[in-house]
N, C-alpha and C positions, 0 to 999 in steps of 0.2 A: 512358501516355496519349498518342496521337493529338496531340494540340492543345492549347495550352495560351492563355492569354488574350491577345488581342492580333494574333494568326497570322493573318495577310491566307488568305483562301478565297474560291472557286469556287462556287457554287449550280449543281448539274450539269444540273437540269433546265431553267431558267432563264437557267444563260452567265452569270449577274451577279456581278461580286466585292463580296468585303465581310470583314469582323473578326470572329473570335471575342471575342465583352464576357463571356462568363462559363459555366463548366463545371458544366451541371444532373445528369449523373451519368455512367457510363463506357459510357452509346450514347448522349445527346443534348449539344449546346452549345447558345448561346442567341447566334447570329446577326446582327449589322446590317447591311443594306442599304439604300445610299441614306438614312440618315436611320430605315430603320424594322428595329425588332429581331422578332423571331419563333425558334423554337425550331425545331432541326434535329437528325435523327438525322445520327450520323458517316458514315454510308455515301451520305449524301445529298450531301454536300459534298465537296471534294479541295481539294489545293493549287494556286495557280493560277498554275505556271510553265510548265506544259505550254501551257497554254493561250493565255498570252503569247508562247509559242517559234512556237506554230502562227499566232496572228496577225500577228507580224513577219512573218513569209514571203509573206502574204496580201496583205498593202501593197503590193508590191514589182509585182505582176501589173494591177492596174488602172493603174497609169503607163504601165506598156510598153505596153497596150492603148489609145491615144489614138483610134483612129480610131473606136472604137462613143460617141458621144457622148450616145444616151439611157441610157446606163449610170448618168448622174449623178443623175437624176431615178428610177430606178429604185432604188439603195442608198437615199436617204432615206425613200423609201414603205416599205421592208422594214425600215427605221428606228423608225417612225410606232408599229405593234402592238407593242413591246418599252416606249413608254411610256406605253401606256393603260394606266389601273388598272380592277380590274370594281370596282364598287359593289355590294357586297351589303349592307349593313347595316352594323349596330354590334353587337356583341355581346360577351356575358360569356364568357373563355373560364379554363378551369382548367388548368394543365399541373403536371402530375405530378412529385413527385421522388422515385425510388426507392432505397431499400437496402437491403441482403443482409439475412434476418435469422438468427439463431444455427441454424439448418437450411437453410444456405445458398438457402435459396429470395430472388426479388426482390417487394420489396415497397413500395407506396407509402406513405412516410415524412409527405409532406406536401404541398399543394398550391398552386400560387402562383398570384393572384385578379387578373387583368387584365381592363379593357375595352379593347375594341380596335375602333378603328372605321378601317370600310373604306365612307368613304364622301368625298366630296368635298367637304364640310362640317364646319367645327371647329367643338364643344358645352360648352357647362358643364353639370358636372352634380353635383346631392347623391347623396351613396351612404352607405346605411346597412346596417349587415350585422346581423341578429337571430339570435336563439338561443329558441326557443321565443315567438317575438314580441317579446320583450326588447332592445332595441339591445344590443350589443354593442361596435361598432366605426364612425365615422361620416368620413366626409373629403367635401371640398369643394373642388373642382380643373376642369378643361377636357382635353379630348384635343382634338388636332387632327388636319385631314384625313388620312386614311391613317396612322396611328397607333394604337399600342397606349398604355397608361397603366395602370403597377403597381399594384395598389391595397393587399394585404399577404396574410399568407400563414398559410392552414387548416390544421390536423394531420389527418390521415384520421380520426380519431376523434373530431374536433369534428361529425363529417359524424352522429353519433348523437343528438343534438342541435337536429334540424331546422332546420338555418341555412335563411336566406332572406335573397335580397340586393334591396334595394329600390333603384331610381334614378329621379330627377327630373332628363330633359335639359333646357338653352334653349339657344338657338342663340350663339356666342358674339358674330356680328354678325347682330342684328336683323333679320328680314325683315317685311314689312308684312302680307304675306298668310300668315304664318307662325305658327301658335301660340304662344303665351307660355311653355309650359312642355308637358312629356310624360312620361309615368308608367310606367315598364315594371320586371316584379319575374322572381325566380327561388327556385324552392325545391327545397330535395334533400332526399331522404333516403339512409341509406348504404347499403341495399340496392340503390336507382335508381343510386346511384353506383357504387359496385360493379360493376354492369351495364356502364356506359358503360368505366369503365377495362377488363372483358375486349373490350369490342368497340373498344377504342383498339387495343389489341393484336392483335387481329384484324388490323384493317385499316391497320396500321403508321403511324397517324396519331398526329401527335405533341404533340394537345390534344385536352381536351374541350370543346365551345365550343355555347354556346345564345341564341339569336337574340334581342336585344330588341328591336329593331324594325327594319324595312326601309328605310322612308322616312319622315322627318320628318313629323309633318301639317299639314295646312293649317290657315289659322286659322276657326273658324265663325263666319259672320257672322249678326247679327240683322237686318240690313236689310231689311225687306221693299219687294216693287218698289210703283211708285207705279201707282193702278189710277184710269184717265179718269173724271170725273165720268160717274155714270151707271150704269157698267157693271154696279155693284156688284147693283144689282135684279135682274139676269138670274139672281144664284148661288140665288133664292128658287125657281127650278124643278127645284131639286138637290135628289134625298130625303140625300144626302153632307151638306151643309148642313142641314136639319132633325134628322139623324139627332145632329148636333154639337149643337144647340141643346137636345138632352133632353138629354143628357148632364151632371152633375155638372162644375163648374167645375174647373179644373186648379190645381195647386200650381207655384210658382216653387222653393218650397224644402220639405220633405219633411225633418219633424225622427223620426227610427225608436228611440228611446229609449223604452224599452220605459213609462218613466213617460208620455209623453207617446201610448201607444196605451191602454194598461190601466189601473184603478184597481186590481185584482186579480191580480198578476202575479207577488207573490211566493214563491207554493206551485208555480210553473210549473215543470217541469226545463228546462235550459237546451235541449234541443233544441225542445220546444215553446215557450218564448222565439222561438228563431232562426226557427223556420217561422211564428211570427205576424209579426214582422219581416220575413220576405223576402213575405211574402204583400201585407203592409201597400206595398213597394217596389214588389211584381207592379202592385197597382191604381195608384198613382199612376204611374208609367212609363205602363201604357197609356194611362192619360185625359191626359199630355203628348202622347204619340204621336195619338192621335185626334182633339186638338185641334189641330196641327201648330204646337206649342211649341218653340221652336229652342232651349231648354236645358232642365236641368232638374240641381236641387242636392239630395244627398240627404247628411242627416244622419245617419253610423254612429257617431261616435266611434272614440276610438283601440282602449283595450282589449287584446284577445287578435289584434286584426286580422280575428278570424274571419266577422263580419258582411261589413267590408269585403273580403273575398276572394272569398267567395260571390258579393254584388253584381257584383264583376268578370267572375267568371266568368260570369255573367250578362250580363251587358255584351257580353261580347266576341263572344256568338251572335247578339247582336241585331242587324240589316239595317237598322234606323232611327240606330244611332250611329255618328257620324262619327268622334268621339274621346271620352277622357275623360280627366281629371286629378283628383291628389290631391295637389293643392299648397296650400303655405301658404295660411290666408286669416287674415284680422287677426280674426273674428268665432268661426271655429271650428277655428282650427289646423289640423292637419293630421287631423282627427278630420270630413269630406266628402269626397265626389265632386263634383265638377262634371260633368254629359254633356250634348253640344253633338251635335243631331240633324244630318240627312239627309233629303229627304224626295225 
């Protein structure tokens, strides 16, 4: 072996030194720099004496050169881009561990469950890992900025089993105009995975990694602006305004329990269940939207998650939502949505 733990190294494309913390199989190590670990193919790295030998030399030439004095002002701005980080997000990412199996082929043994956030903002967050909707595995911890954070580690054959990994971020210092909390999920299956590991190999990338959100979101406010005495007669020559006023009153809260649509429900199969239930969500969502309702709470319960998934997926096409969560509430657990409009 190359490298063994501990071994000061070079990041060839980057210039940066750092440590090998631990040996993931005989082509990758698992990297620190500055503070942040990350996972490296061996050919990606060197040792960094060469690199030391060729910088001492380099010293040695801007002394003797006294007389160009914007030189100084120069080396710092070329300074400057070596320590900006880019922000892309937070994300779930999986990295592989492989070994030989009895037909000497390479095979992935099992896979280690990181979030890693590349953003410039430290988060707490719940994370719960399921197995056919079942928790399974639950931890409750913070990553901070530009960090990754272990979370524990899949056999490739759990991946048969429809894992799904659920997270609830909050910001770990408070912002005013910041949401309370944020909801983002991931689900595999081993054939989707499968997939990704030949296209890891492909493109000699050394994780599999899937986006949970980009940018924190904002917090939605209810406030409406305040309107001058008066004004308010003029909206009576709006057909927008009359068209509102036939319309059916709106729900603040929307309980989709199948006892609470049907008295008849029980000879139903489950999929005509689910489609009276999304139907049931269809109508009050639009008559929030029509009314320009600045939330709106729907009741799924916990279950198989499958109502709630659908809903999201639904959600997430919509051009009227701003955001949405599925956090704790003291009333209905973790068994609602809350969606906070846009208009």
């Amino acid at each position: 072996m190359k490298y063994q733990v501990g071994d000061d190294i070079v990041v060839l494309h980057t210039n940066e030194e750092g440590k090998v913390v631990e040996i993931i199989n005989n082509k990758m190590v698992m990297v620190e720099v500055r503070g942040v670990r990350f996972p490296s193919y061996m050919d990606q790295i060197d040792f960094p004496y060469f690199k030391r030998f060729t910088e001492k030399k380099n010293i040695f030439q801007p002394k003797k050169e006294k007389k160009f004095v914007e030189d100084i002002p120069r080396e710092k701005t070329k300074a400057k881009p070596a320590e900006i980080k880019a922000t892309t997000g937070v994300w779930l990412s999986l990295i592989p561990k492989f070994t030989i199996d009895e037909f000497g082929d390479e095979v992935v043994e099992l896979f280690k469950i990181h979030v890693v956030n590349r953003t410039d903002t430290g988060y707490k967050f719940n994370y719960e890992q399921h197995f056919f909707g079942n928790p399974s595995f639950e931890l409750a911890n913070e990553v901070t900025a530009f960090h990754d954070f272990y979370l524990h580690d899949l056999s490739f054959a759990d991946f048969n089993d429809s894992p799904s990994f659920l997270f609830e971020f909050s910001l770990i210092t408070p912002v005013k105009n910041k949401a309370e909390f944020y909801e983002a999920s991931v689900k595999l299956k081993a054939r989707q995975l499968f997939q990704k590991v030949e296209e890891m190999k492909e493109k000699n990338e050394p994780t599999i990694s899937f986006k949970l959100f980009e940018t924190y979101p904002d917090k939605a406010f209810d406030d409406k602006p305040d309107v001058p005495t008066g004004v308010h007669k003029q909206f009576t020559a709006y057909e927008a305004k009359k068209a509102r006023q036939n319309l059916p009153s709106p729900r603040s809260v929307v309980d989709l329990h199948m006892e609470k649509l049907s008295d008849n429900w029980s000879h139903m199969s489950n999929f005509e269940i689910l489609t009276m239930q999304l139907n049931e969500f269809e109508k009050w969502y639009d008559l929030a939207v029509a009314h320009l309702q600045p939330g709106l709470t729907i009741i799924h319960g916990v279950g198989s998650g499958k109502l709630r998934d659908e809903i999201h997926d639904i959600l997430k096409s919509k051009k009227e939502v701003r955001y949405f969560i599925n956090q704790y509430h003291p009333q209905y657990g973790y068994g609602a949505t809350e969606i906070y409009f846009q208009y």
